[in-house]
Structure formats: C-alpha cells, structure tokens
N, C-alpha and C positions, 0 to 999 in steps of 0.2 A: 538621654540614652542614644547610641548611634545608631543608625537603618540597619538593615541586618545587609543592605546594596550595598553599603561600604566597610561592614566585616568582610562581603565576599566578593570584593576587588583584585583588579590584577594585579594590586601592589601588596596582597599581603602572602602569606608564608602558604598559610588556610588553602587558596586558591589555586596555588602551584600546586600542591596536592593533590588540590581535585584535577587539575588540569593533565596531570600526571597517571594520575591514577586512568582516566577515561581516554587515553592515549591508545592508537592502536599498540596490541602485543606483536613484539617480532619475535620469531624463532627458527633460526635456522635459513635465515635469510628473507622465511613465508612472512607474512603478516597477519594477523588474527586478528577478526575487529570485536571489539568490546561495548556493551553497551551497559554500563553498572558490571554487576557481576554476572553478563548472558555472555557468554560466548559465541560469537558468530560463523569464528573459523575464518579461512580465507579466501577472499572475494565472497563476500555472501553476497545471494542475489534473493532481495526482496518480493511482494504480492503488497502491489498497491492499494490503499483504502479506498473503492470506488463505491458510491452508493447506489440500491438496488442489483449490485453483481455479486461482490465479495460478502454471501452469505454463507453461512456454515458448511450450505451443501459445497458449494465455489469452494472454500478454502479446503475443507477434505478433500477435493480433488486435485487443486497445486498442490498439498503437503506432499501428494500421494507422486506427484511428481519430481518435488524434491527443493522446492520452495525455503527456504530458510527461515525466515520470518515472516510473517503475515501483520495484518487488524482486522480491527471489524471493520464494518460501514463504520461510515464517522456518524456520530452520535451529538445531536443538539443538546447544549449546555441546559438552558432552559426548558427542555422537553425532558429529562433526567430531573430537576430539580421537582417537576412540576409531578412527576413519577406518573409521566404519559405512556401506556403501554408500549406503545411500537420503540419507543426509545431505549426502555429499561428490557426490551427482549433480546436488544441487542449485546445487554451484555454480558449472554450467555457465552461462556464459549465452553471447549473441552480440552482434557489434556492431552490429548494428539496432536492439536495443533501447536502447543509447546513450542518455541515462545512467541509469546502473540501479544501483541498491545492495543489496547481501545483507546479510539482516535476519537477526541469531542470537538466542538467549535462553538464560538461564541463569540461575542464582545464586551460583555457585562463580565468587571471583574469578578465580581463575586460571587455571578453563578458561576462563571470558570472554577472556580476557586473549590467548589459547594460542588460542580458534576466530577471534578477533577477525586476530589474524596472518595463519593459513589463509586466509580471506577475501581478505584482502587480497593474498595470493600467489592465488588464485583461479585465475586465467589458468594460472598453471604448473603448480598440483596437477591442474586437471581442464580444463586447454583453453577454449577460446572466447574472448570478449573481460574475463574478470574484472569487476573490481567499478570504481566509482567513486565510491563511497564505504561506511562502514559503518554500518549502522542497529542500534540495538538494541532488542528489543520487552523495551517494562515497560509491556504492554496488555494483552498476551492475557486471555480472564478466563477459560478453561478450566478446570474444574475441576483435571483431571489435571496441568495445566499450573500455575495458579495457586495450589491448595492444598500443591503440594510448594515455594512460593516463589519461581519462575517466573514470567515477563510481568507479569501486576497482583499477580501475589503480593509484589512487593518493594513497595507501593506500602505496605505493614505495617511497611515496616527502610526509609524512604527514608535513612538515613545509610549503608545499604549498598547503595542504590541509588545516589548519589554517588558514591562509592568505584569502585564498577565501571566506570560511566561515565570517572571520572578514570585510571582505569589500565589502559581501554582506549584513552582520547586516545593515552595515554602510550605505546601500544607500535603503535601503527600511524601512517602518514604520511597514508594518506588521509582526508578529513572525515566525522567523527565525527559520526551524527546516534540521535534519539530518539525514539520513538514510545509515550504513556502514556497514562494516562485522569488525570480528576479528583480520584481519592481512592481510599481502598478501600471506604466506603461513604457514605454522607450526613453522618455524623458527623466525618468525615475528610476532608473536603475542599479539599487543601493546595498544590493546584496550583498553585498561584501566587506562594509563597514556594519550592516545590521547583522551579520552572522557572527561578528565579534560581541558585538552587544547580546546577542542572546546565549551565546557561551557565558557572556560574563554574568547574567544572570543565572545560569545554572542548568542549561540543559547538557543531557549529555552524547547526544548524536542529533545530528540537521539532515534533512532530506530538501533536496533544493530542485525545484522542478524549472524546466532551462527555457521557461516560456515568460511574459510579463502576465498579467491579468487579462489587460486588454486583451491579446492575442488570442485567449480563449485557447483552444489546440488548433490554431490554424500555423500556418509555416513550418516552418524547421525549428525546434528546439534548440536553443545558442549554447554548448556546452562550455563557454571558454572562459564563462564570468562563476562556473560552475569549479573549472581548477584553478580560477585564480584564489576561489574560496578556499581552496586546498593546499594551496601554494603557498596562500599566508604564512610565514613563521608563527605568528600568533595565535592560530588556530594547531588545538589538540585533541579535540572532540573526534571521533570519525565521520567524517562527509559522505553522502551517498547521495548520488545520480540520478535523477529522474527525466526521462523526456524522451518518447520514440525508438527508445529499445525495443524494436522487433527481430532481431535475428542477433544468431551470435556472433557474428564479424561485427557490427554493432556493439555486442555489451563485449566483447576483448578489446575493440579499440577505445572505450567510456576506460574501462582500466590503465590503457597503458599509456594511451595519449593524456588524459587529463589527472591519474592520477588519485582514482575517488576507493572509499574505501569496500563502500557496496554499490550497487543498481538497483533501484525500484523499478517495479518492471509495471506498468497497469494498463491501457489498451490494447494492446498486443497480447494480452494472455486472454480475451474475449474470444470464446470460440479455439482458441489455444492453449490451454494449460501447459501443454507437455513443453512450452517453450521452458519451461526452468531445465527439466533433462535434455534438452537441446546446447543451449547455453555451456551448462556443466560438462558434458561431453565434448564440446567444442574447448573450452575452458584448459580441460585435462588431457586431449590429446589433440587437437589441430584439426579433428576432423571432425563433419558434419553427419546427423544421422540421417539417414533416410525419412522420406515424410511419412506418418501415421498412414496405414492403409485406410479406407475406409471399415474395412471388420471393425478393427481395431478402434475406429472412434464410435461404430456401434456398441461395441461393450464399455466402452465408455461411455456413453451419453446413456447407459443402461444402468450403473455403477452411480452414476450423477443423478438420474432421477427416484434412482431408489432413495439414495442418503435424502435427498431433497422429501420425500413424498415422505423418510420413516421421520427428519425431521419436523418440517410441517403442518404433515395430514397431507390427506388427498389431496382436495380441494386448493391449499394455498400453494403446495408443492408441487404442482403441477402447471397453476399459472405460473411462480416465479421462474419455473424451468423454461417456458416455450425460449425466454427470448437467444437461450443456450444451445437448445435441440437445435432450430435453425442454423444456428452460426455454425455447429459442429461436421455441417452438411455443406456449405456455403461452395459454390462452383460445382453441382455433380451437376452435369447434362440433364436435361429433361427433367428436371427436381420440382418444378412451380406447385404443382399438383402437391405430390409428399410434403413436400415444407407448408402444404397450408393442412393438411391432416395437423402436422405437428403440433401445431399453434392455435388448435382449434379443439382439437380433441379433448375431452376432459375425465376420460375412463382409463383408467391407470394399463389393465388389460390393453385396451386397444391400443394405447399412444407405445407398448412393448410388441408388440405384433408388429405394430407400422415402423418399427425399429427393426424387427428381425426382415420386414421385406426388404428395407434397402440393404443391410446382408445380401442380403440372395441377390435381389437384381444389380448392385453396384458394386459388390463387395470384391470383386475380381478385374477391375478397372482398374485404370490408374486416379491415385488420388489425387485432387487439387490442392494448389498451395492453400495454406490452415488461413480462413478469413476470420476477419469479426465485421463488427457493426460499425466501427471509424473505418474499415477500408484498409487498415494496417496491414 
C-alpha cells in the first residue's frame, strides 16, 4: 500500500487542490488570507503564543483591541497526554476570542500525534469554545525547551520535523498550522527549502519567526529569508511575519517590502496591547494615533485585572497580573514606589485603589512611549 506522503505529493492532482484551495483569496484587488475555511480578511495581524503572558485574561484584552487571531500558551505534548493540570487548563478558551488555535510542542511523534487529538476535542475535554485550528511550535528557543529537542530544537532533525507535522495533518480534521524560525543557527539557515517541505506535508499557513535559535531575541530579526519564503512560486499556503514588530511603520513596511500575508505580533504587545489598533489605523489611513493617556491605561489595567481575578480567583489572578500592571505604567516619573505596591499587593480592593491614585496623580501628564519587559 503507498504512504499517504506520496498520495499527498506535489505531483499529484489531490495536492494542487489543496494548494489551491489554502491560497490566499483576492478580491477586488484586497487580499484575504485563508486558513482552512477561517477567514482572516486582509492583512491580518496576529497575538503571538507567548508562555506565562497570552493567558485568557491577555487575549481578552488584544481581542478587545482588534487582534485578529490569537493562541493559547503553547501547551506540552506530553503534559496533555499525561492529563497534567496546568496543561489541560490551557485549553480552555472562549468564544470571543473566535478564532483562536492551541499551540503544542514536542518531539515525540506520538505524543504529538495523541496532544494534537486532545486539542482538537478541546471543547469537550475542558469546556469553552475549543480550538479552531492546530498550531505547532518548532520556535520556541528555550533552552529547557530546545535543548531537550522541543520548539527550535527540531530545527537540528527537520526530517523529524516533517514527520510530525505530516502525522499530525493526518490524525486531526482541523487546519494544521506552524510556527518556526530560520535555522538553528547562521550556518543552518534552511527555511526555505523546509517551508516547502512542510507545505508539502500539509500544513496550511507557516509563521516564520526572522531570528535562528541561537540568537535567542537578541539582534535584529532578518526578514529577507522571510519573503524569499514568500517569493517562492512554490509556495501557496499564506506566510505570516514574526520578529520585532513594534510600531506600525514597522508592520506596513513587513507588508509591502517583503510581501507576507499577516504579522505576528508577540513582545511588543507586553505592556501594549492596544498596539493591534495602532497598527490597523495606521494600516487604513497613513496616520498614527496618539499614545494611550495614562487614564486611559488605568481603566485598562482595571478591565485586565478584573477579567484576570473573575478568571482565575483572587489569589492566582492577581499574581499572574503583576507582571502586566508594571509594564502598563512603565516610564511615569517618580513611579519606584507605586510599581512596587503593584507587585506586591495581594487584596484585590487595594491593588484598584492603587490604580485609581495613579489616575489622579499622573493621569494629566504626558504619557510615556507604551514599554514592556524586552525594552521594545
């Protein structure tokens, strides 16, 4: 009997259909990107899978900004299989955040294979609105992560990086997508021959982050091996951008210079969400918005630990907030003080009190440009 790798070859009839099918849509000149049957619309700009950030509370808050697509935290193959709590909580989600894909990682085919299911039962193992499609990270460059073979660790075995991809097509119904870097380090820089290969295994959108492994997030993100990816004639999947989009002269130039069909957007929305309506406005008329007042990221950061506290309970929705409350404040004069209330505080009351003083005492200043925790 033949592999089902060489029914779904680029030489047969089968494949151009799929190839075709997962093509971006044009109309009217626009471009609409496609992922299975999700419509993205055009230029969508993504909320990167970061772990410990992009929790429930975090993504209710880019939606609320205008986020297009999201994930969860990425999710261990084998801590799902093992049905470890912390794992299987993640893959709660809800239907506001529509559409949304849970991101696993692993090296073991066949927990791949086995968390890849899970996911996609989502909805019925842990409630909410499940998944709508499934992402797999072969990016992360953690050490802990990477050096046991994990996220960019397969980026050293891309023949077993194919492999997994193809025999997770193979045992779920929903679209199969990917998120990797360039290489494992400067010498290895194969992304553009492997993004053929994992189209041709059957994903149906690639997120290519413009860094190698090694690099870690240090330098400048290389976007150019990013639209060569694009440039392929070969490739028909839609490609999306990741690396250093902090502002929107940044993601209009990721569009028009290289070509890509979205932006993932992930350090720069630390401490910045509203960068998606930045973006988008710049996007659709040329101009840039004014920065967040401070009020204004007070009722924010108001908004965010509410959803955070009705989500998690008091108690855990209030540690996972501090490292948010700080960033949201990040550059006010004379802050050292307040920012350590923030991050210390553990009475839901008090840490909304310590929110309405900086209202009053900074609220009528001028705000600082939006930081986070990389310095972005």
């Amino acid at each position: 009997m033949k592999s089902k790798i060489k029914i779904f070859g680029p030489e047969t009839k089968f494949y151009a259909a799929f190839l075709y099918f997962c093509r971006p849509a044009k109309t009217a000149g626009r471009f609409y990107m496609k992922i299975g049957n999700i419509d993205l619309g055009d230029k969508p700009l993504l909320l990167a899978p970061m772990e410990d950030v992009t929790d429930a509370s975090f993504r209710f808050i880019c939606k609320e900004f205008g986020a297009d697509m999201m994930y969860t935290e990425f999710i261990s193959s084998d801590g799902l299989i093992r049905d470890a709590r912390k794992s299987l909580e993640k893959l709660v989600t809800y239907d506001y955040e529509a559409p949304i894909g849970i991101q696993i990682y692993g090296n073991i085919p066949e927990a791949m294979t086995d968390a890849a299911v899970m996911a996609e039962k989502a909805a019925e193992i842990a409630g909410g609105h499940g998944a709508d499609l499934v992402d797999i990270n072969f990016g992360c460059p953690v050490n802990k992560i990477a050096r046991r073979g994990a996220g960019s660790g397969m980026m050293r075995e891309p023949d077993k990086m194919v492999e997994i991809t193809r025999r997770v097509v193979e045992a779920v119904k929903l679209p199969v997508t990917v998120k990797t870097r360039l290489g494992w380090d400067e010498d290895s820089k194969i992304i553009v021959e492997l993004a053929e290969r994992l189209q041709d295994a059957g994903i149906q959108a690639l997120t290519i982050h413009g860094r190698t492994r090694c690099q870690m997030y240090t330098g400048e993100a290389d976007w150019t091996l990013i639209g060569k990816v694009k440039e392929n004639p070969r490739m028909r999947i839609p490609i999306i951008g990741n690396g250093d989009i902090n502002s929107p002269e940044k993601a209009k130039e990721a569009f028009g210079r290289y070509g890509v069909d979205g932006i993932m957007i992930g350090r720069a929305t630390y401490g910045h969400p509203w960068i998606f309506k930045e973006i988008r406005h710049y996007l659709d008329t040329g101009e840039l918005l004014p920065q967040m007042c401070v009020r204004d990221r007070v009722e924010l950061a108001r908004r965010h630990l509410a959803k955070s506290i009705e989500i998690k309970g008091e108690r855990v929705g209030i540690l996972e907030m501090r490292r948010h409350l700080s960033c949201y404040f990040k550059g006010l004069p004379d802050f050292k003080e307040t920012r350590l209330k923030l991050v210390t505080l553990n009475d839901p009351a008090e840490l909304f009190r310590t929110l309405g003083e900086i209202a009053v005492r900074w609220g009528d200043g001028d705000a600082p440009e939006a930081g986070n925790i990389y310095g972005l």
